[in-house]
N, C-alpha and C positions, 0 to 999 in steps of 0.2 A: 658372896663375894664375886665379885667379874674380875676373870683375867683381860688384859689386853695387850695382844704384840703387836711390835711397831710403833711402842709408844713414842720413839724418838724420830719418827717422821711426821708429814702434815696430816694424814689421815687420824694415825694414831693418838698425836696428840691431842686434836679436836675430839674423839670420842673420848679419852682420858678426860678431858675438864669436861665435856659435858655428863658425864659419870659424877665424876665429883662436886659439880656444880647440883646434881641432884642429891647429895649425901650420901651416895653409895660407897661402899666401901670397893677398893680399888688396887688389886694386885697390875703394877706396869711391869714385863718381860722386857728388860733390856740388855745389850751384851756391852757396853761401852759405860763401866763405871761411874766415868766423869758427868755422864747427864743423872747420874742417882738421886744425887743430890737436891737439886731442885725440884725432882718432882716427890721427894722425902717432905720439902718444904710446903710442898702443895697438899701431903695429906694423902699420900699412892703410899702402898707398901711398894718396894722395888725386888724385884728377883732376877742378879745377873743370869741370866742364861741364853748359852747359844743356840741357835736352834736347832745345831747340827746334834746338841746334844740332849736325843731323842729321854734319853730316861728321867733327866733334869728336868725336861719339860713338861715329862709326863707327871711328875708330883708336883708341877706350881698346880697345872689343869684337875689333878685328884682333889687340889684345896678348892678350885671352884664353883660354884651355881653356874654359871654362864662365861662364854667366852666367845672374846674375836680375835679375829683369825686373819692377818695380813704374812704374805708368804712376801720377807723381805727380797729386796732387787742384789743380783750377784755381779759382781766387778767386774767390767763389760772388757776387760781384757779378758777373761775367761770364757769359757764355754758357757754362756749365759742359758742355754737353753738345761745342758746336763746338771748345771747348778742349781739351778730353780727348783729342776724337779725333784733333786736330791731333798732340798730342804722344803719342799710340799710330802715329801715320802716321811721325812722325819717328823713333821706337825700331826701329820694321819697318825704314826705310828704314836704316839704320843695321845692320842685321841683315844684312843680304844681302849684305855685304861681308866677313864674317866669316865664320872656318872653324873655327865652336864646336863640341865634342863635344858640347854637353847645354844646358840650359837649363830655368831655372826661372821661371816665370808667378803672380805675386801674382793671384788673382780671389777672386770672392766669390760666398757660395751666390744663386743664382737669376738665375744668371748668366745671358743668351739675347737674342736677335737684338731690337731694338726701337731706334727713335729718339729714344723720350723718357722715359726711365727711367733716367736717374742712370746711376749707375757696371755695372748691370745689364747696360744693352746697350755700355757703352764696353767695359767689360772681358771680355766676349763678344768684340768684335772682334778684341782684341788675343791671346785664346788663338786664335781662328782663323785669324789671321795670322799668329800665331807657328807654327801650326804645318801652312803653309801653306810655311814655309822650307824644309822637310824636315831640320830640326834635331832631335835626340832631344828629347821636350818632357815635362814634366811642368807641370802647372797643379793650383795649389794654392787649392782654394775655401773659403773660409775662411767659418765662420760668424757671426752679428752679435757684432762687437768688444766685449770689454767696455770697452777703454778710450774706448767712444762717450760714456760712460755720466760721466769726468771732469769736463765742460764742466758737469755740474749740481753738481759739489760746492759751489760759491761759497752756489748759495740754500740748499743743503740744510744747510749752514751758518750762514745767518744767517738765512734765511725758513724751516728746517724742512720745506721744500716739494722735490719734486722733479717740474718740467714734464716727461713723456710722450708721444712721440706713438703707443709703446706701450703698447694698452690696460693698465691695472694687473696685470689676473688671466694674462694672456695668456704662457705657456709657450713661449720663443722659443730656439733651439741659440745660446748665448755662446759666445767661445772669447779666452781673453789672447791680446795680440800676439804673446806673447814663445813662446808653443806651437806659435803658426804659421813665426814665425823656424824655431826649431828643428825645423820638418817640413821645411821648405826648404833650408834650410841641409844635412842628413841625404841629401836626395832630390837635391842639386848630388853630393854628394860618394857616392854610390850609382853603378853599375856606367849605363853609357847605355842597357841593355838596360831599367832600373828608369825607365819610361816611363807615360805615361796622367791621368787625373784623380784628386786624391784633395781628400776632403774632411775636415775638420777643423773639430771642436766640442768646448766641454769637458766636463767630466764628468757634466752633467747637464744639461739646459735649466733658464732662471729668467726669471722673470717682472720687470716694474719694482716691484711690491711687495715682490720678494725682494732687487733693491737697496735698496729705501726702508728697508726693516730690516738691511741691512748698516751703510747710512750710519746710521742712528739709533743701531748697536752702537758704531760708532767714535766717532762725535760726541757719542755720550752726552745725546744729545736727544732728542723726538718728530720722523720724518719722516715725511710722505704724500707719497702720488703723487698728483698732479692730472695728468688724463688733457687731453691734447689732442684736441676730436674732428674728423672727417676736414671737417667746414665749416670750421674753424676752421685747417688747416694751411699754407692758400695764408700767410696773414694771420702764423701764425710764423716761416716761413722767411723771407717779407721783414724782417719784423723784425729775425733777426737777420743782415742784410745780404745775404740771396739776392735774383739779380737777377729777376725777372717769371720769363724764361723758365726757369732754375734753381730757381727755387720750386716751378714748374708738373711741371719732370723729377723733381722728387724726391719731391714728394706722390706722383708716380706711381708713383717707386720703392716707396714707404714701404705706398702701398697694396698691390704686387704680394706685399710683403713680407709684412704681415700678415691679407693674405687666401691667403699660400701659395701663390700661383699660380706655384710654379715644382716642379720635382723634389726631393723629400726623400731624400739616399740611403739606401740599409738596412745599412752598414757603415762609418760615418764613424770617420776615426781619432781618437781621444780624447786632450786635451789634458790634461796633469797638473795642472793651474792651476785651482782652484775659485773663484769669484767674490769670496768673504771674503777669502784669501788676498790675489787680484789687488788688492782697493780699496783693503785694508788696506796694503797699502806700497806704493799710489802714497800714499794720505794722509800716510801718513807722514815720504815727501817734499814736503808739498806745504806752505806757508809759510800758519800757520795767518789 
Protein backbone atom coordinates (compact mmCIF):
# COMPACT_ATOMS: atom_id res chain seq x y z
CA UNK A 1 0.00 0.00 0.00
CA UNK A 2 1.40 3.74 -0.61
CA UNK A 3 0.70 6.40 1.66
CA UNK A 4 0.46 9.82 0.28
CA UNK A 5 0.38 13.38 1.98
CA UNK A 6 -0.89 16.30 0.46
CA UNK A 7 -3.27 14.57 -1.34
CA UNK A 8 -5.39 17.68 -1.46
CA UNK A 9 -2.91 19.83 -3.21
CA UNK A 10 -1.68 19.80 -7.07
CA UNK A 11 1.42 17.69 -6.31
CA UNK A 12 -0.38 15.44 -4.27
CA UNK A 13 -3.27 14.86 -6.15
CA UNK A 14 -1.30 14.15 -9.45
CA UNK A 15 0.73 11.46 -7.70
CA UNK A 16 -2.70 10.03 -6.08
CA UNK A 17 -4.24 9.39 -9.56
CA UNK A 18 -1.30 8.37 -11.08
CA UNK A 19 -1.14 5.62 -8.21
CA UNK A 20 -4.44 4.76 -8.95
CA UNK A 21 -4.30 4.87 -12.46
CA UNK A 22 -1.62 2.02 -12.02
CA UNK A 23 -4.08 -0.14 -9.74
CA UNK A 24 -2.21 0.44 -6.79
CA UNK A 25 -3.66 0.49 -3.79
CA UNK A 26 -3.84 4.03 -2.21
CA UNK A 27 -3.92 5.35 1.41
CA UNK A 28 -4.64 9.56 0.76
CA UNK A 29 -3.50 11.64 4.49
CA UNK A 30 -5.80 14.27 4.50
CA UNK A 31 -7.06 16.74 7.35
CA UNK A 32 -10.14 18.54 5.67
CA UNK A 33 -12.98 15.93 5.75
CA UNK A 34 -14.96 17.50 3.06
CA UNK A 35 -12.43 16.38 0.21
CA UNK A 36 -12.78 12.55 1.72
CA UNK A 37 -15.21 12.03 -0.20
CA UNK A 38 -14.29 12.03 -3.64
CA UNK A 39 -11.24 10.60 -3.46
CA UNK A 40 -13.29 7.53 -1.51
CA UNK A 41 -15.01 7.77 -5.03
CA UNK A 42 -11.78 7.47 -6.81
CA UNK A 43 -10.81 4.26 -5.23
CA UNK A 44 -7.99 6.02 -2.17
CA UNK A 45 -8.67 4.72 1.26
CA UNK A 46 -8.66 8.22 3.19
CA UNK A 47 -7.09 8.68 6.65
CA UNK A 48 -8.13 12.19 8.40
CA UNK A 49 -5.01 13.04 9.95
CA UNK A 50 -3.23 16.15 10.88
CA UNK A 51 0.08 16.11 10.75
CA UNK A 52 0.74 17.84 13.62
CA UNK A 53 -0.46 14.63 14.96
CA UNK A 54 2.84 12.86 15.07
CA UNK A 55 1.27 9.27 16.63
CA UNK A 56 -1.76 9.28 13.90
CA UNK A 57 0.52 9.58 11.38
CA UNK A 58 2.77 7.28 12.51
CA UNK A 59 0.15 4.22 12.17
CA UNK A 60 -1.44 5.38 8.60
CA UNK A 61 2.90 5.05 7.73
CA UNK A 62 3.19 1.34 9.97
CA UNK A 63 0.11 0.22 7.31
CA UNK A 64 2.49 1.19 4.41
CA UNK A 65 5.17 -0.32 1.75
CA UNK A 66 6.13 3.07 0.55
CA UNK A 67 5.36 6.66 1.10
CA UNK A 68 5.43 10.55 -0.02
CA UNK A 69 6.11 12.80 1.81
CA UNK A 70 4.86 16.62 1.07
CA UNK A 71 5.56 18.75 4.22
CA UNK A 72 2.22 20.98 3.75
CA UNK A 73 2.60 25.14 3.56
CA UNK A 74 1.77 27.04 6.98
CA UNK A 75 -0.57 30.17 7.08
CA UNK A 76 1.56 32.96 6.06
CA UNK A 77 0.14 35.13 8.74
CA UNK A 78 2.11 32.88 10.98
CA UNK A 79 5.65 32.26 11.61
CA UNK A 80 5.89 30.35 8.48
CA UNK A 81 9.35 29.25 8.89
CA UNK A 82 8.75 27.94 12.87
CA UNK A 83 5.75 26.07 11.44
CA UNK A 84 7.13 24.18 8.72
CA UNK A 85 9.68 22.97 10.71
CA UNK A 86 7.47 21.95 13.39
CA UNK A 87 5.41 19.78 11.03
CA UNK A 88 8.73 18.44 9.07
CA UNK A 89 9.76 17.36 12.91
CA UNK A 90 6.32 15.68 13.28
CA UNK A 91 6.58 13.69 9.55
CA UNK A 92 10.41 12.52 10.87
CA UNK A 93 8.95 11.58 13.92
CA UNK A 94 6.38 9.58 12.57
CA UNK A 95 8.81 8.00 10.23
CA UNK A 96 10.87 6.17 12.52
CA UNK A 97 8.31 3.95 13.51
CA UNK A 98 7.79 2.56 10.17
CA UNK A 99 9.28 -0.31 8.11
CA UNK A 100 8.86 1.52 4.65
CA UNK A 101 10.63 0.02 1.60
CA UNK A 102 11.08 3.56 -0.15
CA UNK A 103 9.87 6.89 -0.01
CA UNK A 104 9.43 9.86 -1.85
CA UNK A 105 10.37 13.62 -0.69
CA UNK A 106 8.25 16.78 -2.41
CA UNK A 107 11.52 19.59 -2.41
CA UNK A 108 12.09 22.31 -4.51
CA UNK A 109 15.28 23.66 -6.58
CA UNK A 110 17.64 25.65 -4.38
CA UNK A 111 16.94 23.77 -1.74
CA UNK A 112 19.95 24.14 1.24
CA UNK A 113 20.72 24.58 4.83
CA UNK A 114 19.60 28.31 6.01
CA UNK A 115 17.07 29.80 8.80
CA UNK A 116 15.36 32.23 6.82
CA UNK A 117 14.60 31.39 3.50
CA UNK A 118 11.01 30.04 3.02
CA UNK A 119 10.48 26.60 2.08
CA UNK A 120 14.45 26.64 0.74
CA UNK A 121 15.89 25.85 4.01
CA UNK A 122 12.49 23.99 5.48
CA UNK A 123 12.65 21.55 2.82
CA UNK A 124 16.49 21.05 2.96
CA UNK A 125 15.67 19.78 6.39
CA UNK A 126 13.28 17.51 5.82
CA UNK A 127 15.17 15.54 2.68
CA UNK A 128 18.13 15.34 5.32
CA UNK A 129 16.03 13.83 7.79
CA UNK A 130 14.48 11.86 5.65
CA UNK A 131 17.27 10.48 4.80
CA UNK A 132 18.87 10.34 7.83
CA UNK A 133 16.10 7.30 8.51
CA UNK A 134 18.07 5.15 6.31
CA UNK A 135 14.91 4.51 4.29
CA UNK A 136 15.61 4.05 0.39
CA UNK A 137 14.94 7.88 -0.41
CA UNK A 138 14.36 9.74 -3.43
CA UNK A 139 13.81 13.62 -3.32
CA UNK A 140 12.05 15.26 -5.94
CA UNK A 141 13.26 19.06 -6.73
CA UNK A 142 10.99 20.51 -8.40
CA UNK A 143 11.35 23.77 -10.23
CA UNK A 144 9.29 27.25 -9.93
CA UNK A 145 5.54 25.91 -10.10
CA UNK A 146 3.61 27.24 -12.75
CA UNK A 147 0.66 27.04 -10.88
CA UNK A 148 2.21 29.95 -8.71
CA UNK A 149 1.46 31.97 -11.50
CA UNK A 150 -2.81 31.27 -10.92
CA UNK A 151 -3.31 33.71 -7.94
CA UNK A 152 -2.67 36.56 -10.77
CA UNK A 153 -5.34 35.61 -13.02
CA UNK A 154 -8.28 37.67 -11.25
CA UNK A 155 -6.21 41.11 -12.31
CA UNK A 156 -5.01 39.82 -15.44
CA UNK A 157 -8.52 39.55 -16.07
CA UNK A 158 -9.98 42.50 -15.08
CA UNK A 159 -6.84 45.04 -14.48
CA UNK A 160 -4.83 43.48 -17.67
CA UNK A 161 -2.02 43.73 -15.32
CA UNK A 162 0.06 40.92 -13.92
CA UNK A 163 2.09 41.77 -10.41
CA UNK A 164 5.78 40.05 -10.61
CA UNK A 165 8.00 39.73 -8.19
CA UNK A 166 9.93 38.10 -11.14
CA UNK A 167 11.79 40.51 -12.99
CA UNK A 168 9.62 40.47 -16.63
CA UNK A 169 12.56 39.52 -19.04
CA UNK A 170 14.12 36.96 -16.46
CA UNK A 171 14.30 33.31 -17.86
CA UNK A 172 13.33 31.14 -14.88
CA UNK A 173 13.08 26.63 -15.01
CA UNK A 174 8.71 26.26 -14.64
CA UNK A 175 7.56 23.00 -14.20
CA UNK A 176 3.33 21.97 -13.90
CA UNK A 177 2.45 20.26 -10.81
CA UNK A 178 0.90 17.50 -12.48
CA UNK A 179 4.87 16.55 -14.20
CA UNK A 180 6.14 16.48 -10.80
CA UNK A 181 3.23 14.12 -9.49
CA UNK A 182 3.94 11.95 -12.12
CA UNK A 183 7.81 11.83 -11.50
CA UNK A 184 6.89 10.89 -8.11
CA UNK A 185 4.37 8.78 -8.43
CA UNK A 186 6.85 6.69 -11.28
CA UNK A 187 9.99 7.03 -8.66
CA UNK A 188 7.45 5.41 -5.38
CA UNK A 189 6.59 2.61 -7.81
CA UNK A 190 10.46 2.09 -9.35
CA UNK A 191 12.74 -0.89 -7.92
CA UNK A 192 14.17 0.74 -4.02
CA UNK A 193 17.55 0.44 -5.73
CA UNK A 194 16.09 3.75 -8.00
CA UNK A 195 17.27 6.03 -5.26
CA UNK A 196 19.01 9.75 -5.11
CA UNK A 197 17.99 13.45 -6.10
CA UNK A 198 16.34 14.36 -9.18
CA UNK A 199 15.19 17.50 -10.60
CA UNK A 200 12.35 18.33 -12.74
CA UNK A 201 11.52 21.42 -15.09
CA UNK A 202 9.59 21.82 -18.09
CA UNK A 203 10.24 21.99 -21.46
CA UNK A 204 11.88 25.16 -21.61
CA UNK A 205 12.32 28.02 -19.01
CA UNK A 206 9.84 31.24 -19.33
CA UNK A 207 9.94 34.52 -18.24
CA UNK A 208 6.66 36.54 -16.60
CA UNK A 209 6.39 38.30 -19.80
CA UNK A 210 5.94 34.91 -21.39
CA UNK A 211 3.07 34.45 -19.01
CA UNK A 212 1.77 37.98 -19.57
CA UNK A 213 1.29 36.73 -23.34
CA UNK A 214 -0.21 33.45 -22.39
CA UNK A 215 -2.93 35.22 -20.30
CA UNK A 216 -3.33 37.98 -22.97
CA UNK A 217 -3.79 34.72 -25.72
CA UNK A 218 -6.57 33.38 -23.47
CA UNK A 219 -8.26 36.33 -22.25
CA UNK A 220 -8.11 38.03 -25.41
CA UNK A 221 -6.92 41.32 -23.97
CA UNK A 222 -3.76 43.40 -23.62
CA UNK A 223 -1.64 41.97 -20.40
CA UNK A 224 1.70 43.55 -18.81
CA UNK A 225 3.76 42.58 -16.21
CA UNK A 226 4.45 45.19 -13.62
CA UNK A 227 7.59 44.14 -11.97
CA UNK A 228 7.83 44.08 -8.18
CA UNK A 229 11.12 45.61 -7.24
CA UNK A 230 13.15 44.08 -4.31
CA UNK A 231 12.44 47.66 -2.05
CA UNK A 232 9.11 47.16 -2.54
CA UNK A 233 8.76 43.18 -1.52
CA UNK A 234 8.69 43.32 2.25
CA UNK A 235 5.54 45.86 1.66
CA UNK A 236 3.70 43.02 -0.83
CA UNK A 237 3.94 40.00 0.99
CA UNK A 238 2.39 41.87 4.12
CA UNK A 239 -0.16 42.81 2.01
CA UNK A 240 -1.14 39.91 1.01
CA UNK A 241 -1.51 38.67 4.56
CA UNK A 242 2.31 37.49 5.44
CA UNK A 243 3.22 37.85 8.73
CA UNK A 244 6.56 40.35 9.40
CA UNK A 245 8.64 37.38 9.97
CA UNK A 246 7.26 35.32 6.87
CA UNK A 247 7.54 38.35 4.53
CA UNK A 248 11.12 38.79 5.80
CA UNK A 249 11.85 34.60 5.01
CA UNK A 250 10.41 34.80 1.64
CA UNK A 251 11.76 38.10 0.19
CA UNK A 252 14.95 36.11 1.18
CA UNK A 253 13.75 33.21 -0.61
CA UNK A 254 12.64 35.10 -3.51
CA UNK A 255 15.91 36.90 -3.71
CA UNK A 256 18.17 33.55 -3.36
CA UNK A 257 15.92 32.60 -6.15
CA UNK A 258 16.54 35.16 -8.62
CA UNK A 259 19.97 35.87 -8.00
CA UNK A 260 20.40 31.93 -8.46
CA UNK A 261 22.32 31.46 -5.67
CA UNK A 262 21.86 28.00 -5.34
CA UNK A 263 22.94 24.86 -7.74
CA UNK A 264 21.62 24.58 -11.36
CA UNK A 265 21.64 20.86 -12.43
CA UNK A 266 22.96 19.91 -15.89
CA UNK A 267 20.58 16.99 -16.48
CA UNK A 268 17.06 17.86 -15.05
CA UNK A 269 14.27 15.57 -16.08
CA UNK A 270 11.84 17.43 -18.34
CA UNK A 271 8.21 17.77 -17.77
CA UNK A 272 5.80 17.30 -20.84
CA UNK A 273 3.71 20.21 -19.77
CA UNK A 274 4.38 23.58 -21.64
CA UNK A 275 3.17 26.74 -19.96
CA UNK A 276 0.33 27.50 -22.69
CA UNK A 277 -0.97 24.24 -22.25
CA UNK A 278 -0.72 24.31 -18.36
CA UNK A 279 -2.68 28.04 -17.98
CA UNK A 280 -4.82 27.08 -20.71
CA UNK A 281 -6.99 24.47 -18.89
CA UNK A 282 -6.55 25.62 -15.56
CA UNK A 283 -8.45 28.87 -17.14
CA UNK A 284 -10.71 26.97 -18.38
CA UNK A 285 -11.77 25.65 -15.33
CA UNK A 286 -11.79 28.59 -13.69
CA UNK A 287 -15.37 30.55 -13.18
CA UNK A 288 -14.93 33.54 -15.56
Amino acid sequence: MFAVLGASGHVGTAVTQYLLQQGQAVTVVLRNPQKAAAWAQRGATVALVDVHDTDALALVLQKADRAFLLNPPANPALDTDHAERATVQSILQALRGAKLEKIVVQSTYGAQPGAHCADLGVLYDLEQGARQTGIPLCCVRAAYYMSNWLSAVPAARTSGKVMSLLPATLPVPMVAPQDVGHLAGQLLMDPVQEAGVYYIEGPTPYTAQDVAQVFAHILQHPVQVEDIPPTAWLAYYKANGFSDKAARSYANMTAIFINQRYDRPTNPVKGVTDLASYLRAELAGCTP
